[in-house]
N, C-alpha and C positions, 0 to 999 in steps of 0.2 A: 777219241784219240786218233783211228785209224783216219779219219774226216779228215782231222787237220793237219795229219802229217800226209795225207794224200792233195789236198791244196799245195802245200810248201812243196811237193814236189813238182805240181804243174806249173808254181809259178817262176820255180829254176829252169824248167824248159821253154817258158815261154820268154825269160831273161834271152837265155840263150840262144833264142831261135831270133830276136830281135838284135841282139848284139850282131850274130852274123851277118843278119838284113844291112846293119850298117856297116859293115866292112865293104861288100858286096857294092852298096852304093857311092866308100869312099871310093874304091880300087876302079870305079867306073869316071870320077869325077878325075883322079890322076892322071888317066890314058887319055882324059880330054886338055889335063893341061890346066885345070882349076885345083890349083895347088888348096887356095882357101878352103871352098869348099869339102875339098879330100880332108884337110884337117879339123873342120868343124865336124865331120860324120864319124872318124877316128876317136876324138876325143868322145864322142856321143857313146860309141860302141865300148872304149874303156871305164867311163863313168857303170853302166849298166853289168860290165863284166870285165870289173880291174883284172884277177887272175885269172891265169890260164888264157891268155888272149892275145897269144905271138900275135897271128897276123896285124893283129890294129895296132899293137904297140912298135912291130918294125914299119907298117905302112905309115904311121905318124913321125916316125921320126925323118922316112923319107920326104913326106912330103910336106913337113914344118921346117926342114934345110932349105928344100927346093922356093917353097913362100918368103921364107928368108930371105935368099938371094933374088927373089923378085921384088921385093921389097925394099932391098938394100939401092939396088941401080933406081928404081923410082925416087929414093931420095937424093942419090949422087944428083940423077938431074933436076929435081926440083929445087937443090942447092944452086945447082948452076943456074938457072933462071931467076932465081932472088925468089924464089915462091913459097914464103914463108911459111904461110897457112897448111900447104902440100908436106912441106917438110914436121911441121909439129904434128901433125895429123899421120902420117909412116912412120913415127919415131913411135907415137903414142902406139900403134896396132901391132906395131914390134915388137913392145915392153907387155903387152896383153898376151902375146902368143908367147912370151916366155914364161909367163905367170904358169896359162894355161895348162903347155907341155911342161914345164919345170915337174912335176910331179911324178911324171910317167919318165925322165931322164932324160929329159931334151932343152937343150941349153945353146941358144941361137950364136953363132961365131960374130960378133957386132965388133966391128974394126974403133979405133980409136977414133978415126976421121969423122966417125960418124958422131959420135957424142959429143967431138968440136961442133961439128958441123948445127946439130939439135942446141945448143947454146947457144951458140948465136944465133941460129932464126927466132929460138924462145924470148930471147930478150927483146929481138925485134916486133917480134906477135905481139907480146905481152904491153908494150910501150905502145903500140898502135892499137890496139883493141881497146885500152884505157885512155886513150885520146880522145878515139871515135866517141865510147861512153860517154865521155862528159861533153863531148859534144851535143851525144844527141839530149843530154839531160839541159845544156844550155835550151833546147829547143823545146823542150818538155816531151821530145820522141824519148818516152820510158820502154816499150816494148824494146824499140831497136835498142836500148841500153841495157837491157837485160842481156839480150844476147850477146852484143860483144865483151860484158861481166862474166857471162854462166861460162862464155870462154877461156878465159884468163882462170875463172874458180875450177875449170876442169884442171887445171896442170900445178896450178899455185895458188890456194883458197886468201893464201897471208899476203900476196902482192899490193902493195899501197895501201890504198882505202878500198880496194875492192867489194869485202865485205858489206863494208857500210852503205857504198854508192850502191851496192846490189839489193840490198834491202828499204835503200830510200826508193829505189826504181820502182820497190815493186809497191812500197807503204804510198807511196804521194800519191797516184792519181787516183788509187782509194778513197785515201782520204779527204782529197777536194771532193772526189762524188760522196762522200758521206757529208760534208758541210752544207753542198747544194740540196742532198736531201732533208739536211735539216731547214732548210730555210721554207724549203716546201712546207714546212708542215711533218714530212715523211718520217716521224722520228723509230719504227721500225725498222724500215731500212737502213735510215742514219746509224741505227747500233747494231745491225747486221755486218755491215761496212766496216764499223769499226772495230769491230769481232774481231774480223778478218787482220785487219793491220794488227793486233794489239796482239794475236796469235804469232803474225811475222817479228814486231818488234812491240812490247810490252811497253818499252821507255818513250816509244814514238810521238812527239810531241806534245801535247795534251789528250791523247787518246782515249784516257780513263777517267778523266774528268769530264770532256765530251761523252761520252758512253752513260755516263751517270747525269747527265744533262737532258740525254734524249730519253731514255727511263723515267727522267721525272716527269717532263711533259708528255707521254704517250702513254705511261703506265694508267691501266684500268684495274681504279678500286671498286671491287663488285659489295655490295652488300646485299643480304639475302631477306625479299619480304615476302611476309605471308598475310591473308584477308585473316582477321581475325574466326568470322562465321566459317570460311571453308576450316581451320582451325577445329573448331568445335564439329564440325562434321566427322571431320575423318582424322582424329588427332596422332593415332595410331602412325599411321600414315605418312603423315606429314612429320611427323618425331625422326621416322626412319630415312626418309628424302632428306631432310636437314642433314645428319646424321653422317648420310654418304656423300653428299654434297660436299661439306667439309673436310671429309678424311681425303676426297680425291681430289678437292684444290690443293691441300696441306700436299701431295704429294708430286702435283702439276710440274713443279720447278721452269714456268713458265714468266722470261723475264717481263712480260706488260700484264700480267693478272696477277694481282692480290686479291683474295679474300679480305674483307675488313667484317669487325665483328658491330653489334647494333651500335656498342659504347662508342666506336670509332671517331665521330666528329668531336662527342664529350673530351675523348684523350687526343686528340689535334690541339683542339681549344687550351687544352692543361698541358700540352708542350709548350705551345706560343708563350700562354702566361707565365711559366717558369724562364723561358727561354728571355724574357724581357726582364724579370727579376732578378736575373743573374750574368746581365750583360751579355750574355752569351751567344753567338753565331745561334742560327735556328737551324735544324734539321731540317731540308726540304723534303724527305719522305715522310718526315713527322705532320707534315704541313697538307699532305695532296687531300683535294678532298673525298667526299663518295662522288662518282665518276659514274658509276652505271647501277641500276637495283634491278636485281632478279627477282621476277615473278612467278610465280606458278599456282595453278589449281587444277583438283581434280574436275574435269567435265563430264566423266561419266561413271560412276559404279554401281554397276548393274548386276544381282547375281540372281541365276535361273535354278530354280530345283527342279531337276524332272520328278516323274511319278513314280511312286514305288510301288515296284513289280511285287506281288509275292505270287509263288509256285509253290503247290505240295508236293511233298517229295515222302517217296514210301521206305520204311528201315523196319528193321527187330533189336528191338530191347531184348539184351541176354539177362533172364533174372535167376536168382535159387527158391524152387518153393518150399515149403513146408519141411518136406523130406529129404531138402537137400542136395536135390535133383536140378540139374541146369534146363530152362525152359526157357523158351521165345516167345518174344510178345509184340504184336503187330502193334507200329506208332507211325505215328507222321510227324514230319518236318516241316518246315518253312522255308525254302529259299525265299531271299530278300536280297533287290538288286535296285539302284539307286545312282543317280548320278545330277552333278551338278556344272555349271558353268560362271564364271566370275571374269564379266569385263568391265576392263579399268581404263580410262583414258587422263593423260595428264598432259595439259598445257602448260609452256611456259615462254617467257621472252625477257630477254635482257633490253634494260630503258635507259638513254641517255639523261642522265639528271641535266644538263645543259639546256638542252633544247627538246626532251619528249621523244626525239626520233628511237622506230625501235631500232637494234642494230641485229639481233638475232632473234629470231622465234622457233620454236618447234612443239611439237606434239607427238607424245610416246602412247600407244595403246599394244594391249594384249587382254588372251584368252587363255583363263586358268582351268583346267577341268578336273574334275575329281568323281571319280566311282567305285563304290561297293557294291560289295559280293558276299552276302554270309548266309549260312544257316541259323535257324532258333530253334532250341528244342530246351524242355525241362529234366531232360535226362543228365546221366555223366554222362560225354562223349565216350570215353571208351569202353561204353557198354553197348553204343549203337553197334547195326552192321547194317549196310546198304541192301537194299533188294528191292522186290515188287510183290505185290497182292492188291488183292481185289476181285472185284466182278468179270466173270469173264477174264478172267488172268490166270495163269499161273502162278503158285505160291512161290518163290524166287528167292535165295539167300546167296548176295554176290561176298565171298569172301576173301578174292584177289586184293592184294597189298595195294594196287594201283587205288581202287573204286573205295579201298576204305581211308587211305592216304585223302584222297578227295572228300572225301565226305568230314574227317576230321578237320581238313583244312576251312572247310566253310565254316564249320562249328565255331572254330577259331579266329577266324577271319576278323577286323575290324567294322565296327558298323555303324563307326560316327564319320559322317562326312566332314572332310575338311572345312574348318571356316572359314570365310574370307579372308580376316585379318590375317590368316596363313600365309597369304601369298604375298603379303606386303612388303616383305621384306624382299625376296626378288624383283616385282615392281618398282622398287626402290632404286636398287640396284640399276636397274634397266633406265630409268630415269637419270640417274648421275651419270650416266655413263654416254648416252645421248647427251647430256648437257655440255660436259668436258669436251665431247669430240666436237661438239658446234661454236663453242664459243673459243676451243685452239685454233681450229679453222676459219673462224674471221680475222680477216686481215682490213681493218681500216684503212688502207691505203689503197683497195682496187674498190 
């Protein structure tokens, strides 16, 4: 509690200590005669510290007058020169500085003249800016029609066809470069392209029709084959690559990769033949055929057992004899220490059914390790106690909670090594996962 009410304290000082900063550098930008700038650093220093903040709030109103009436004479004469652009352009920064001070109670004295004045150069802007436009769209110059549109959509978004002509500026030379890309061949990019437009304008020509055109022809139906023998080798294995393989297609949402299942050509086949039995338009995604086949096998699983260690290790058996008396009995242990290694290597490559070409290959390996640690004894453990004896020794009884804690823990310990099949399900993992990142990252068209 004391923490965080000692934070909120320092970040009131440090409000405050920044507020200042900017009065200090509006009050510098005044005495130079940069009306603007005094009122953008005024309004910075109220944002940060609305109350209590005389100074920035009379320096703002002084120098949001004084920007005012600089403002105001710049449009008198840009009126008098017919300089329309100058004049919607001081009208607009006028109408901004009142926004901005309006809050703080500064409210700009704007003469009648002036509002005449912004009328008619508006009407004259607006009529010439959407002239130029279609001009430049007679020429197919879309950039330059954008801008004299985004013009016009700054002060009046509903003027004429503005809208419309702003969104064909920006949809058309999209969309002829999405048709040339389709001619190419290109038909990712063609629906990249037309993403784009269909995001601007959804109704835009045949856009979504197109988009579903270039899908049919570029989309890659994978299907998944396996050797029957690598199969029966490692069935485990390959159950679980399958497995992920599919769950992380199913989740891809990748629009040129389908997954298809083995049935796949069978229900192509019994779409067409219904689809002619019943008069009916034929689905062309029902129609695409297998397009590419995934392959894969393991190439290498190897696993290594080291040797195992055993060490004697010296304890006392606590027993009751006869009499009922607690007595000690010198035993031995076995430490038992063991460790294994399991490497796995898996190829695989995506095959064009067309023409044989591969289009992606890779190869995922790793090294799984596993080792134990235990004692064996035929005792209960918590009869044991750690110690030493022997020849030449001292008879030794460690009865520290650490040395007995340890010694219970071996007792206890595990002492089946992992087995391979263990790990397969991470290798698996590790495989689908290298598959998806290689085959999102081919791009057919470089």
């Amino acid at each position: 509690m004391r923490k965080s009410l000692c934070l909120f304290l320092i970040a009131i000082v440090l409000v405050g200590c920044e507020s200042v900063r900017l009065v200090k550098k509006a009050t510098s930008y005044e005495l130079s005669g940069m009306y603007e700038q005094a009122v953008v650093n005024f309004l910075q220093s109220l944002e940060r510290k609305p109350l209590k903040n005389e100074r920035a709030l009379l320096g703002l109103k002084r120098t949001a007058g004084a920007w005012t009436d600089e403002l105001l004479l710049q449009l008198d004469d840009a009126y008098a020169t017919n300089d329309d652009d100058a004049v919607v352009d001081l009208y607009q920064r006028l109408m901004r500085l009142k926004n901005d001070a309006g809050p703080y109670g500064f409210q700009p004295g704007i003469p009648v003249r002036t509002h005449i004045q912004y009328e008619e150069a508006r009407t004259r802007y607006e009529f010439n800016n959407y002239q130029a436009a279609q001009a430049s769209l007679d020429k197919d110059d879309f950039q330059q029609a954008i801008i004299h549109l985004e013009r016009i959509m700054k002060i009046d978004p509903g003027y004429e066809q503005t809208r419309e002509l702003y969104d064909y500026a920006r949809c058309e030379p999209i969309y002829r470069s999405a048709l040339e890309s389709m001619d190419r061949g290109h038909y990712r990019s063609a629906w990249n392209k037309l993403e784009r437009v269909r995001l601007i304008d959804s109704d835009y020509d045949d856009v979504v029709n197109l988009q579903r055109e270039a899908r049919v022809a570029g989309l890659m139906t994978i299907a998944l084959r396996y050797y029957p023998e690598e199969l029966r080798r490692h069935p485990g294995l390959y159950r679980l690559v399958d497995a992920e393989l599919k769950s992380r297609f199913s989740k891809l949402n990748h629009p040129f990769i389908q997954l298809v299942s083995e049935e796949y050509i069978q229900q192509t086949m019994e779409e067409q033949r219904r689809s002619l039995s019943e008069h009916r338009q034929v689905d062309p995604f029902a129609m695409i055929p297998v397009r590419v086949q995934f392959t894969g096998s393991v190439v290498q699983y190897r696993v290594e057992d080291g040797p195992v260690r055993k060490t004697e290790r010296k304890a006392w058996l606590k027993e009751t004899d006869r009499e009922r008396k607690t007595v000690y009995k010198k035993v031995s242990l076995y430490e038992v220490e063991q460790s294994c290694v399991v490497t796995m290597t898996f190829s695989y490559e995506f095959v064009s059914v067309e023409n044989a070409r591969v289009l992606v290959a890779g190869k995922v390996t790793d090294n799984y390790r596993d080792a134990v640690r235990y004692a064996t004894s035929a005792y209960n453990p918590n009869d044991l106690i750690p110690g030493d004896w022997g020849a030449g020794r001292k008879d030794t009884m460690y009865t520290d909670a650490h040395r007995r804690s340890e010694m219970l823990t071996l007792l206890t310990a595990r002492r089946e090594l992992k087995q391979p099949m263990d790990f397969d399900a991470d290798f698996a993992g590790r495989i689908a996962a290298d598959v998806i990142r290689r085959i999102s990252a081919y791009d057919p068209e470089k």
